[in-house]
C-alpha positions as CSV (number, residue, x, y, z in Angstrom):
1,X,15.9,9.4,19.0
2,X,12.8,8.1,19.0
3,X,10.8,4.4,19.8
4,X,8.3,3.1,17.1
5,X,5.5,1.8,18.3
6,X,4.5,0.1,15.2
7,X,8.2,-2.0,14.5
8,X,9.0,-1.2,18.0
9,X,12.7,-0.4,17.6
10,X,14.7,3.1,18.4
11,X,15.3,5.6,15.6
12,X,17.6,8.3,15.0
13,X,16.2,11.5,13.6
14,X,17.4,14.7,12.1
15,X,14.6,17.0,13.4
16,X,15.9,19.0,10.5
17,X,14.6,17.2,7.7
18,X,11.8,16.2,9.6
19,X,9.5,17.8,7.4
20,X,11.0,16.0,4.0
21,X,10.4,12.6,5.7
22,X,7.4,9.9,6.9
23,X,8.2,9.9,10.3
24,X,5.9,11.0,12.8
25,X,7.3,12.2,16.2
26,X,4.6,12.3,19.1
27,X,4.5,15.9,21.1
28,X,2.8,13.5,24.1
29,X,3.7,10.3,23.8
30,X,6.2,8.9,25.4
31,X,8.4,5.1,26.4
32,X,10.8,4.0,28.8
33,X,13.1,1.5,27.8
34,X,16.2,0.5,30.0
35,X,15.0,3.6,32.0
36,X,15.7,5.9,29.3
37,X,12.9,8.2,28.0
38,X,12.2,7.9,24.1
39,X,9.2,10.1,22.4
40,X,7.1,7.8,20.5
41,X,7.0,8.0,17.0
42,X,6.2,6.4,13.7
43,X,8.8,5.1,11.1
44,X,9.0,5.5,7.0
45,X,9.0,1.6,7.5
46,X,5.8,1.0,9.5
47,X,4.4,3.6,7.7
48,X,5.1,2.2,4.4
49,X,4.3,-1.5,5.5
50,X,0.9,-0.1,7.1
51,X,-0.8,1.7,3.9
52,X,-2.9,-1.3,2.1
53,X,-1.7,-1.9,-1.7
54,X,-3.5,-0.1,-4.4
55,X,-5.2,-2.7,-6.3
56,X,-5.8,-1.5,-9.8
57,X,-9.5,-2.6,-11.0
58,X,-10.4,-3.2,-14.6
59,X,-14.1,-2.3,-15.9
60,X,-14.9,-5.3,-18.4
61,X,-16.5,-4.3,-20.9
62,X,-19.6,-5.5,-23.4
């Protein structure tokens, strides 16, 4: 389990297929929440919600 720190909830995660996914687990950073220890982390959500849209730009032409 793991604590976003961009949506700020708790995440379960199959270190597993940890490598197949957008999360990012922290080797250093760390929260206490209810006095339990959580790594910190990044979510496919927050990830996802953070990257800007692509906006697609049309040359006009003379």
């Amino acid at each position: 389990m793991y604590y976003c720190i961009l949506c700020g909830e708790i995440h379960h995660s199959n270190y597993k297929t940890l490598e197949m996914t957008s999360e990012w687990i922290f080797k250093t950073g760390f929260r206490y929440i209810n006095d339990t220890l959580y790594s910190a982390g990044v979510c496919q959500q927050s990830i996802c919600a953070s990257q800007p849209a692509q906006v697609q730009v049309q040359s006009a032409t003379a």
